[in-house]
C-alpha atoms as an extended CHARMM CRD file, in Angstrom:
* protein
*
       218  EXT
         1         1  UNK       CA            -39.0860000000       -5.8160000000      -58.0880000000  PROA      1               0.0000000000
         2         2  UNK       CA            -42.6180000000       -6.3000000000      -56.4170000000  PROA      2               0.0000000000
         3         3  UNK       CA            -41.5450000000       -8.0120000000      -53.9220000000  PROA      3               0.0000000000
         4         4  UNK       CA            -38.7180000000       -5.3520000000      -52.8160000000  PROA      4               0.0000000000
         5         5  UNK       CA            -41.8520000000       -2.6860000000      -52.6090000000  PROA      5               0.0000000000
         6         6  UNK       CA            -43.8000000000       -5.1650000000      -50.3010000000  PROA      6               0.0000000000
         7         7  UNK       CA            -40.9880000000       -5.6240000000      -48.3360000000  PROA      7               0.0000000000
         8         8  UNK       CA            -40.5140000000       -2.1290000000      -48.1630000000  PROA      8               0.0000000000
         9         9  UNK       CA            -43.9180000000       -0.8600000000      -47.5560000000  PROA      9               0.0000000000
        10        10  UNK       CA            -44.2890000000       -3.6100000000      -44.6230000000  PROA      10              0.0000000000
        11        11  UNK       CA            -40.7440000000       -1.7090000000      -43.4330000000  PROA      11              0.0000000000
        12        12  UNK       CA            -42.6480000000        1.6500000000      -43.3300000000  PROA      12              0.0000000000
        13        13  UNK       CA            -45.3840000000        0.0950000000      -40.7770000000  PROA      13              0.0000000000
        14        14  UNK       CA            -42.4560000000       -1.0050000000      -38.0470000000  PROA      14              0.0000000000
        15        15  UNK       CA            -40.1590000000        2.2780000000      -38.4520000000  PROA      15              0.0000000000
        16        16  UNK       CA            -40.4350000000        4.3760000000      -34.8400000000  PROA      16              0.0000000000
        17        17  UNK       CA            -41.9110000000        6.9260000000      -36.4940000000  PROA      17              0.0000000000
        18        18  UNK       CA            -44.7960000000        4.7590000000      -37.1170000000  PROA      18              0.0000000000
        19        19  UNK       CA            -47.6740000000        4.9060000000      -34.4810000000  PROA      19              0.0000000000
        20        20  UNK       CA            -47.0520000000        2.3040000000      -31.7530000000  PROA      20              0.0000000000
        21        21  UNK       CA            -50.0200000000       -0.0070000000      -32.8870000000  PROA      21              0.0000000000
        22        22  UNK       CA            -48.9000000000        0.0100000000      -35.9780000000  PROA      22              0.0000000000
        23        23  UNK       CA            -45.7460000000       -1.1490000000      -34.6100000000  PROA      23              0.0000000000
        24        24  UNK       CA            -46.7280000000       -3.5950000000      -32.8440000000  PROA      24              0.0000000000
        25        25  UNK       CA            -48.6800000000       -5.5340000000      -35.1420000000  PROA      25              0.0000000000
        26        26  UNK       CA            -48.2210000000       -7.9730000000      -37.9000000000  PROA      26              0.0000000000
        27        27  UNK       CA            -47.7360000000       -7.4560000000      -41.4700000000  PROA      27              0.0000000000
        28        28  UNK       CA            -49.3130000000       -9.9160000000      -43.8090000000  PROA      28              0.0000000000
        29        29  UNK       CA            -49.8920000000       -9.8670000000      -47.9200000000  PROA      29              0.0000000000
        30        30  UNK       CA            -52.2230000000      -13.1400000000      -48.2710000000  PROA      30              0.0000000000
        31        31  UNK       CA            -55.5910000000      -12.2980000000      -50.2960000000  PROA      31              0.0000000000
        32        32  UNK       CA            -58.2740000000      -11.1590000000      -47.8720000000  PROA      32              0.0000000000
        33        33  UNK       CA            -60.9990000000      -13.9870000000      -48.9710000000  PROA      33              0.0000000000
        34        34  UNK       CA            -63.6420000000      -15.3370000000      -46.6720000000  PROA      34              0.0000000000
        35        35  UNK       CA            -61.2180000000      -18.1100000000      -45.2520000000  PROA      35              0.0000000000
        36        36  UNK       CA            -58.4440000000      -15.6360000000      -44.9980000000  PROA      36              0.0000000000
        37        37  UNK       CA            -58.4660000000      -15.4570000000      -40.5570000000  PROA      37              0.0000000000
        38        38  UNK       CA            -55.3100000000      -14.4650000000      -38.9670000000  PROA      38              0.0000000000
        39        39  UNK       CA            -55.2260000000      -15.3240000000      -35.3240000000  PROA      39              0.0000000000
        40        40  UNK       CA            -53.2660000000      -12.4750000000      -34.6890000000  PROA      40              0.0000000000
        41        41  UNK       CA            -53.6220000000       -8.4720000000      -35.1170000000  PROA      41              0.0000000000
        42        42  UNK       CA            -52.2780000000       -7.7370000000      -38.0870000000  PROA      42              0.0000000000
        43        43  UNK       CA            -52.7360000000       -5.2190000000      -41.4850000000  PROA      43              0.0000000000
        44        44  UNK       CA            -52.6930000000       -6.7210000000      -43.7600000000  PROA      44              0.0000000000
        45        45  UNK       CA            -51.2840000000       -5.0800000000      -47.4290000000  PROA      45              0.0000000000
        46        46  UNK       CA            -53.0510000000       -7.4730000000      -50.8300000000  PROA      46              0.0000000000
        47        47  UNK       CA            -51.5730000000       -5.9360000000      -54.3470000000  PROA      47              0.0000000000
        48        48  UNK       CA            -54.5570000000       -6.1610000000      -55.9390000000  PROA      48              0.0000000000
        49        49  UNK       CA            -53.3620000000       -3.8250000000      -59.1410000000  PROA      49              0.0000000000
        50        50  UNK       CA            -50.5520000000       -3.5540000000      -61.3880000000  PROA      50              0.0000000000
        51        51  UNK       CA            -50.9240000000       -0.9210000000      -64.2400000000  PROA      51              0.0000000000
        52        52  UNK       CA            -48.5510000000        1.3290000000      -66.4430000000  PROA      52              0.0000000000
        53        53  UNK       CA            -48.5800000000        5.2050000000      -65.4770000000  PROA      53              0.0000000000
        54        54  UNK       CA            -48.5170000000        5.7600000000      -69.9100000000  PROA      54              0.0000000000
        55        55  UNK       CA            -48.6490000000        9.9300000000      -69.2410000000  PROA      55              0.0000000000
        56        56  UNK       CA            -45.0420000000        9.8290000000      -66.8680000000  PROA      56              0.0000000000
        57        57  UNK       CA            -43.3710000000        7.4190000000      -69.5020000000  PROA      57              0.0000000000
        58        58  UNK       CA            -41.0930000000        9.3890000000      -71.6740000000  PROA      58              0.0000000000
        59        59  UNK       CA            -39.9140000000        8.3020000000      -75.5410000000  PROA      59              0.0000000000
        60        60  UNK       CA            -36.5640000000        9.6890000000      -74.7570000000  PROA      60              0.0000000000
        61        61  UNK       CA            -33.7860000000        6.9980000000      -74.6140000000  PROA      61              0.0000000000
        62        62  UNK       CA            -31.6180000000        7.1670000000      -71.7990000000  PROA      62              0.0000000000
        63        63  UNK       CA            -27.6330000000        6.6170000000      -72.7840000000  PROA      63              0.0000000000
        64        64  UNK       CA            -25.1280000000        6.1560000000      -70.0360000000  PROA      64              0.0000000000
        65        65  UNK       CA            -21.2370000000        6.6100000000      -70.3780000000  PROA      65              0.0000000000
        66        66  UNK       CA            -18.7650000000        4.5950000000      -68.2750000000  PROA      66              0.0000000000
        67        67  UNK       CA            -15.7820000000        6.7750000000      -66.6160000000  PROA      67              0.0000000000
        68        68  UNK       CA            -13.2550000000        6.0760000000      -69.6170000000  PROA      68              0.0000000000
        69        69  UNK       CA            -16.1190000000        7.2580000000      -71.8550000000  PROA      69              0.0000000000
        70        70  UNK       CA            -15.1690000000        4.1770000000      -74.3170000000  PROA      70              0.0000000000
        71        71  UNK       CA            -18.6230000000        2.2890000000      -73.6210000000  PROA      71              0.0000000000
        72        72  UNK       CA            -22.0360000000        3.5940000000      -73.9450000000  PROA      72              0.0000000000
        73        73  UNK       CA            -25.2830000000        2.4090000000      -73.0260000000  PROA      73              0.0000000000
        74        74  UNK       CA            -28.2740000000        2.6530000000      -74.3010000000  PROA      74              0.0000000000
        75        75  UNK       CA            -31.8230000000        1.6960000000      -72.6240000000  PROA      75              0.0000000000
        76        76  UNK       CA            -35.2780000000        2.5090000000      -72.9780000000  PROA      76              0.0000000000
        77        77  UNK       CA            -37.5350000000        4.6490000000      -70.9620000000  PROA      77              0.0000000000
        78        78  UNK       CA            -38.0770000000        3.1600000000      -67.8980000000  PROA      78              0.0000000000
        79        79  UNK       CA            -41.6700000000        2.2220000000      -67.1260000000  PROA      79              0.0000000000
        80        80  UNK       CA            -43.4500000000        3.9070000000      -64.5040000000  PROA      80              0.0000000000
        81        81  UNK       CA            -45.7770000000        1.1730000000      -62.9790000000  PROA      81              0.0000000000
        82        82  UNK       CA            -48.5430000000        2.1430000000      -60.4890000000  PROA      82              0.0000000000
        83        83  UNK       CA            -48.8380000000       -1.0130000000      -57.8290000000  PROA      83              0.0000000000
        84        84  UNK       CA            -52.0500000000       -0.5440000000      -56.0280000000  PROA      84              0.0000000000
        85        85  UNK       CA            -52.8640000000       -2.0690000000      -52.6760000000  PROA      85              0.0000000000
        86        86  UNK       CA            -55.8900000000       -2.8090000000      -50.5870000000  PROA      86              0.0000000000
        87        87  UNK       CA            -55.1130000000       -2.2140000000      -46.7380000000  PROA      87              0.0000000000
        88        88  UNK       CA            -57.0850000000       -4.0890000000      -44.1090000000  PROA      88              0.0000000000
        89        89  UNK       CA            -56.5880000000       -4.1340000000      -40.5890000000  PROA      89              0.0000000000
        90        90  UNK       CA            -57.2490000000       -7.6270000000      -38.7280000000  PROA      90              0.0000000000
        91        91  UNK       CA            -57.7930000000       -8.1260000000      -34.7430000000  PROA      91              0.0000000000
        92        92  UNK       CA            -56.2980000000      -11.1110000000      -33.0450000000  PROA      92              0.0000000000
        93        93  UNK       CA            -59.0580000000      -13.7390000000      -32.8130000000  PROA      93              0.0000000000
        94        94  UNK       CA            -59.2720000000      -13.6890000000      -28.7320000000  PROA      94              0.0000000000
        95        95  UNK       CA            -60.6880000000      -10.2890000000      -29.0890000000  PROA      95              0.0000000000
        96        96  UNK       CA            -65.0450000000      -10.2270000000      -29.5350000000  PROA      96              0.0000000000
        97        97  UNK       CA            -67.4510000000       -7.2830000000      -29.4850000000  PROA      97              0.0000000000
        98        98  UNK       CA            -67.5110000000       -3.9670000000      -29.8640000000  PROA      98              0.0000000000
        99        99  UNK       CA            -64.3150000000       -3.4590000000      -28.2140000000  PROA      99              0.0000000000
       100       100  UNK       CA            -62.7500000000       -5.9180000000      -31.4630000000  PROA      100             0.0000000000
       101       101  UNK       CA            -64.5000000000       -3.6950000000      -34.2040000000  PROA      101             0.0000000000
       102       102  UNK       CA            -63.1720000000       -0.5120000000      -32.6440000000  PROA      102             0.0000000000
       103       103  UNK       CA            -59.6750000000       -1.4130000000      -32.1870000000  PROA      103             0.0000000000
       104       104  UNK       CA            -59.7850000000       -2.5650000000      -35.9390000000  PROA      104             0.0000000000
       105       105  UNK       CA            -60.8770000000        0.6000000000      -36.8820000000  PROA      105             0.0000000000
       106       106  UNK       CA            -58.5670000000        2.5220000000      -34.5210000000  PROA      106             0.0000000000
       107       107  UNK       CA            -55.5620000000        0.1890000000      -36.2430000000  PROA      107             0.0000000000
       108       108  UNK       CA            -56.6970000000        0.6430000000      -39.6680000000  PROA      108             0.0000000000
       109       109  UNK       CA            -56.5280000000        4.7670000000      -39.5210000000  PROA      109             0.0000000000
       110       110  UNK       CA            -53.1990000000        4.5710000000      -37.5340000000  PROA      110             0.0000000000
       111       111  UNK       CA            -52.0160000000        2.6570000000      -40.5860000000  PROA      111             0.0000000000
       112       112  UNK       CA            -53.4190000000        5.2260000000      -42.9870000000  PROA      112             0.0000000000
       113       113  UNK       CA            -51.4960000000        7.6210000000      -40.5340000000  PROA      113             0.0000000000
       114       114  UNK       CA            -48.6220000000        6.1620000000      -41.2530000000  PROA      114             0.0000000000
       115       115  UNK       CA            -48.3190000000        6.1350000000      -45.1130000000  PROA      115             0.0000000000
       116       116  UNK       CA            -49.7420000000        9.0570000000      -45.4350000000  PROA      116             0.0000000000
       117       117  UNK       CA            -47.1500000000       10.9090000000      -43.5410000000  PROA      117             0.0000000000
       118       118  UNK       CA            -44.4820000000        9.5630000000      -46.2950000000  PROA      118             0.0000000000
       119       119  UNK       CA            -45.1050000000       10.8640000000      -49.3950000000  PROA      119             0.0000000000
       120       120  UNK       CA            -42.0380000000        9.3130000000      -51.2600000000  PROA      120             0.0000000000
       121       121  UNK       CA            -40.7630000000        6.3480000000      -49.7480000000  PROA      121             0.0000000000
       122       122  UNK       CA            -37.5490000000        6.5020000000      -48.0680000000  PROA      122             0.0000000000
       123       123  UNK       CA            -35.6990000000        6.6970000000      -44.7210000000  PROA      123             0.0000000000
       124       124  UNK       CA            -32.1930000000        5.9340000000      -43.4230000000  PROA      124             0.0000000000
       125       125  UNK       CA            -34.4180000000        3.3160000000      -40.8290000000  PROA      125             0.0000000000
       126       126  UNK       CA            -35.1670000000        1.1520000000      -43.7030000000  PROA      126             0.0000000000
       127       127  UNK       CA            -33.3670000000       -2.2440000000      -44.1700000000  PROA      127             0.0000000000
       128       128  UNK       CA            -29.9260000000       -1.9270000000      -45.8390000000  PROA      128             0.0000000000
       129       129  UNK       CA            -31.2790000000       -4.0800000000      -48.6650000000  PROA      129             0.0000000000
       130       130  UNK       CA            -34.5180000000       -2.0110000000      -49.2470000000  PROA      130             0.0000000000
       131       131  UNK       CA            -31.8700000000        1.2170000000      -49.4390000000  PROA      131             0.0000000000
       132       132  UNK       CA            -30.0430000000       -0.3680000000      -51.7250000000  PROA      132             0.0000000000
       133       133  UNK       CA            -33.0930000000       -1.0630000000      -54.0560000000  PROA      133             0.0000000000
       134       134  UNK       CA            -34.2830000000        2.6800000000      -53.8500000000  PROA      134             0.0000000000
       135       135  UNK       CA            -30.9610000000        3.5960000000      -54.6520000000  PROA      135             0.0000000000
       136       136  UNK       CA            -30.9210000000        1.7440000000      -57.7550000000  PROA      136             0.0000000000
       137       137  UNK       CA            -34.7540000000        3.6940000000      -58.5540000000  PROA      137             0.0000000000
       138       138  UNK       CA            -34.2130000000        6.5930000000      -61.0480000000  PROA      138             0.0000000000
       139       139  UNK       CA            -36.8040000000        7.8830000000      -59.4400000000  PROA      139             0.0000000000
       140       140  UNK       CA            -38.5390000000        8.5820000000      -56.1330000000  PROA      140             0.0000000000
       141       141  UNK       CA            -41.0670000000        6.0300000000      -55.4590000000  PROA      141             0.0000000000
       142       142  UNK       CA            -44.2900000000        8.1080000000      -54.7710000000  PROA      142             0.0000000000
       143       143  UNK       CA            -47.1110000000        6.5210000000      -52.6340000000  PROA      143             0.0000000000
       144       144  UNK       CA            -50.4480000000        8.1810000000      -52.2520000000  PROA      144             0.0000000000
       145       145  UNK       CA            -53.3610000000        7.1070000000      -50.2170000000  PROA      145             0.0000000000
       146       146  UNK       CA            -57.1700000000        6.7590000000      -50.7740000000  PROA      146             0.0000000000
       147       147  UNK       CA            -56.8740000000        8.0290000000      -54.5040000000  PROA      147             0.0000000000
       148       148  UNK       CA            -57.7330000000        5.1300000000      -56.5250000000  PROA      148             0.0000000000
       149       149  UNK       CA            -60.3400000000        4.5410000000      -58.5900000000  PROA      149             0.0000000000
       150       150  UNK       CA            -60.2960000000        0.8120000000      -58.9910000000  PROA      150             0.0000000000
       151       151  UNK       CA            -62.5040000000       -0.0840000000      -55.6910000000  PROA      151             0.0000000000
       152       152  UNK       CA            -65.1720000000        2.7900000000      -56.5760000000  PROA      152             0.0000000000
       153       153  UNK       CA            -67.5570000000       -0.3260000000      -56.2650000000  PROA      153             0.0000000000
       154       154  UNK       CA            -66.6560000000       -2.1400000000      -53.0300000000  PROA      154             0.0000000000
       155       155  UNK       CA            -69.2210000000       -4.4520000000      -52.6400000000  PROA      155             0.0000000000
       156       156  UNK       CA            -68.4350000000       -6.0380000000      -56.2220000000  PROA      156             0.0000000000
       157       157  UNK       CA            -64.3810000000       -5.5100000000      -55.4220000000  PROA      157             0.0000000000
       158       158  UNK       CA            -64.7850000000       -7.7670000000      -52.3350000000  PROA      158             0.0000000000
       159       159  UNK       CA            -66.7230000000      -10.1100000000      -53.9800000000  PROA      159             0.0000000000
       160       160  UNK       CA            -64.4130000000      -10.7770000000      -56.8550000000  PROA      160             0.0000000000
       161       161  UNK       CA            -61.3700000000      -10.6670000000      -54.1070000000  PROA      161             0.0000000000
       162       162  UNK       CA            -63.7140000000      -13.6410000000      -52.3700000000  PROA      162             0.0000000000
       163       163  UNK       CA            -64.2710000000      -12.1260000000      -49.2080000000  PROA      163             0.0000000000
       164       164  UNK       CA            -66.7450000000       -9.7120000000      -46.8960000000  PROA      164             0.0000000000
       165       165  UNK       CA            -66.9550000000       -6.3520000000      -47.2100000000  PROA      165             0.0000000000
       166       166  UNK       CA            -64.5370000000       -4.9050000000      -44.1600000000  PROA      166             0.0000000000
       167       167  UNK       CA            -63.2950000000       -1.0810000000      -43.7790000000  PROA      167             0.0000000000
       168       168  UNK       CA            -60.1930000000       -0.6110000000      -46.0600000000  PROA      168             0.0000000000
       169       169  UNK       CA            -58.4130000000        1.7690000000      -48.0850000000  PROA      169             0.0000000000
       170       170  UNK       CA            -56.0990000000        1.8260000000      -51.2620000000  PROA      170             0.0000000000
       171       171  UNK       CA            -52.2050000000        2.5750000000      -50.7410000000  PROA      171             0.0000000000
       172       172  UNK       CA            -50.8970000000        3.3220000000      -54.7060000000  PROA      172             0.0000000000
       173       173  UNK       CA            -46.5820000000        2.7640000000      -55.0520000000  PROA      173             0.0000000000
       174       174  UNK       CA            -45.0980000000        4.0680000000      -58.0850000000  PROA      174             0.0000000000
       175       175  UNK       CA            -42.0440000000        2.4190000000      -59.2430000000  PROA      175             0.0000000000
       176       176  UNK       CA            -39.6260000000        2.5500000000      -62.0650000000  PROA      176             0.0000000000
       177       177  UNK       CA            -38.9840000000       -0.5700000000      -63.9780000000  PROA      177             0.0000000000
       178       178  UNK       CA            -35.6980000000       -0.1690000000      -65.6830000000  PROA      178             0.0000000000
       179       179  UNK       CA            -35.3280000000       -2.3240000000      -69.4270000000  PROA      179             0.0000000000
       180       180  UNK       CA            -32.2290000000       -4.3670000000      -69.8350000000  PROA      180             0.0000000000
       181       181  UNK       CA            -28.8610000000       -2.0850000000      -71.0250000000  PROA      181             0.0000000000
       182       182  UNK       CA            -28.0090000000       -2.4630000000      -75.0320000000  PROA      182             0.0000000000
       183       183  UNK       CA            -24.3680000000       -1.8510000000      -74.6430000000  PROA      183             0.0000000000
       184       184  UNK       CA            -22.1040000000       -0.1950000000      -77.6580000000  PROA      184             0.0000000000
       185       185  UNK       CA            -18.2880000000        0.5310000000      -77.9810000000  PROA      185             0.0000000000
       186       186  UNK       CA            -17.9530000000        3.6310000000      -79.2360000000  PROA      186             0.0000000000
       187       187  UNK       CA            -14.1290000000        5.5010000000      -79.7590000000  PROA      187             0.0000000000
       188       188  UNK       CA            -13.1320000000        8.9110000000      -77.7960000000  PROA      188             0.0000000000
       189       189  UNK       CA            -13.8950000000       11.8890000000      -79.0930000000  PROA      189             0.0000000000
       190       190  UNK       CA            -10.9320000000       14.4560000000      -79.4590000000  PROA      190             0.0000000000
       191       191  UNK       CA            -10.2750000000       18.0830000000      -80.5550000000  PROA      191             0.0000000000
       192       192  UNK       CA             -7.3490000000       20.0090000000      -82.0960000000  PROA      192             0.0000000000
       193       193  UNK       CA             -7.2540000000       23.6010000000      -81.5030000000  PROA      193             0.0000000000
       194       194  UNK       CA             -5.1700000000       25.6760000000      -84.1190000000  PROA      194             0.0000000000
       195       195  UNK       CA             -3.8890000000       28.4740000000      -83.6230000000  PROA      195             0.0000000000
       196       196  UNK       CA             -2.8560000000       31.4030000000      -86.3020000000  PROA      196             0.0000000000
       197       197  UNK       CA              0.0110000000       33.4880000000      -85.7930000000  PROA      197             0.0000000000
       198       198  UNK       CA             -0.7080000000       37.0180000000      -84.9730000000  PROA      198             0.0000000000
       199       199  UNK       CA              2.2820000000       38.3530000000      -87.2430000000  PROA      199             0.0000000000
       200       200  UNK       CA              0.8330000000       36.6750000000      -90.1840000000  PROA      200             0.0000000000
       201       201  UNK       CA             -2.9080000000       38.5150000000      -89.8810000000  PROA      201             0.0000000000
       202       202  UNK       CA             -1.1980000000       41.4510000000      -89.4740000000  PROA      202             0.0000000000
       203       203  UNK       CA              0.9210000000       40.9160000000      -93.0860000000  PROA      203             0.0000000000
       204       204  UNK       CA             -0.2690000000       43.3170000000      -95.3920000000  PROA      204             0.0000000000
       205       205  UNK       CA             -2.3110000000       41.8400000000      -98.2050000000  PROA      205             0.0000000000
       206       206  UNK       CA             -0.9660000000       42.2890000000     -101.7260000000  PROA      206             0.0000000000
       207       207  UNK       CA             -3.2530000000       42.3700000000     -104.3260000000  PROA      207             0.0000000000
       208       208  UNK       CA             -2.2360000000       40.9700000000     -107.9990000000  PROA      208             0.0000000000
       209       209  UNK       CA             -1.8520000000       44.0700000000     -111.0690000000  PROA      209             0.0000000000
       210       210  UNK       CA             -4.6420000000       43.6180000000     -113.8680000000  PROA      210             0.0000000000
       211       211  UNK       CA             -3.4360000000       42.7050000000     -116.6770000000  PROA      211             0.0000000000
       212       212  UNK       CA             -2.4500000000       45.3110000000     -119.2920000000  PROA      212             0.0000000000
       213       213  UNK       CA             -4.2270000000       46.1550000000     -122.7950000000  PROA      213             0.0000000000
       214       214  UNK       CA             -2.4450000000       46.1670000000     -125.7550000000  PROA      214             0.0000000000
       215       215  UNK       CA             -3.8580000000       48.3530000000     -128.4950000000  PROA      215             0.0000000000
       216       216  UNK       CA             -3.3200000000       46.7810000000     -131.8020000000  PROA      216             0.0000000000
       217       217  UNK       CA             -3.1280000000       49.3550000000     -134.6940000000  PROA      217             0.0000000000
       218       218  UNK       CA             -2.3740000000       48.9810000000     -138.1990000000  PROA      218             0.0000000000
């Protein structure tokens, strides 16, 4: 399931209503450590966190009913997992300077741009297999940018991530994770109606005679 939100959120960054240097560049998901140097520009997108939302989780169960309404399922809650990711933007390696740092700043708000502008994530431009997987989401798959609080300390995030401190920002997917279906046969339900004939409410009701006293004398 991860890997059909990477996909997807590396989608988002080629779709035409994506700036055009976002566009144009690479999308990569390798751990930004100190050896990490692609040759070419690229953003690069590192899940860093994966964490249960517990306050959107319900204790509900959800039950399901197939068309002949002979078979029901039963399933848990579905999870609602926060997958946090730490967004970098990388220059090719022919580019040096001043020029370098500013296109890599220019890249990395264009991509912050980009996801922003999509609060849920969907669009008919996406890959028919990423479609497919959103379909099967019983929920909308919210992203929100720059609202973590796992890199509050960056210099000690980038040093347990191995690498040097660089301009970045947090991209936060929420997705559903669905349990596997307990299945149960279960028979139809029917109904009778009765009906009472009118004529017979409107019989008049005859009341038994008390029973008589006999007086014994002697």
């Amino acid at each position: 399931m991860f890997d059909n939100l990477t996909r997807a959120l590396s989608e988002v960054l080629h779709l035409a209503s994506a700036p055009t240097l976002v566009r144009k560049a690479d999308v990569t998901f390798d751990r930004p450590a100190e050896t990490y140097q692609p040759g070419n520009t690229c953003i690069n997108l590192f899940l860093f966190d994966v964490r249960e939302r517990s306050e959107l989780r319900s204790s509900e169960p959800v039950i399901q009913r197939d068309a002949g309404g002979k078979t029901v399922s039963i399933m848990q809650a579905p999870m609602r997992i926060a997958c946090s990711y730490l967004v970098t933007a990388w220059i090719e390696s022919g580019q040096t300077g001043q020029s370098a740092i500013l296109n890599q700043h220019d890249l990395l708000a264009q991509a912050l741009l980009a996801f922003s502008a999509m609060p849920t994530l969907s669009g008919t431009k996406l890959s028919t297999a990423t479609r497919a997987w959103l379909n099967e989401q019983p929920y909308a798959v919210e992203l929100a940018v720059l609202q973590s609080d796992l890199t509050k300390n960056m210099s000690e995030f980038w040093t347990a991530v191995g690498g040097k401190l660089r301009p970045s920002f947090t991209l936060t997917a929420t997705v559903a994770m669905v349990s596997k279906a307990e299945s149960m046969s279960a028979p139809l339900v029917s109904s009778k109606e009765i009906v009472i004939n009118k004529s017979m409410t409107d019989a008049p009701v005859i009341q038994p005679k008390p029973p008589t006293r006999k007086n014994n004398r002697r």
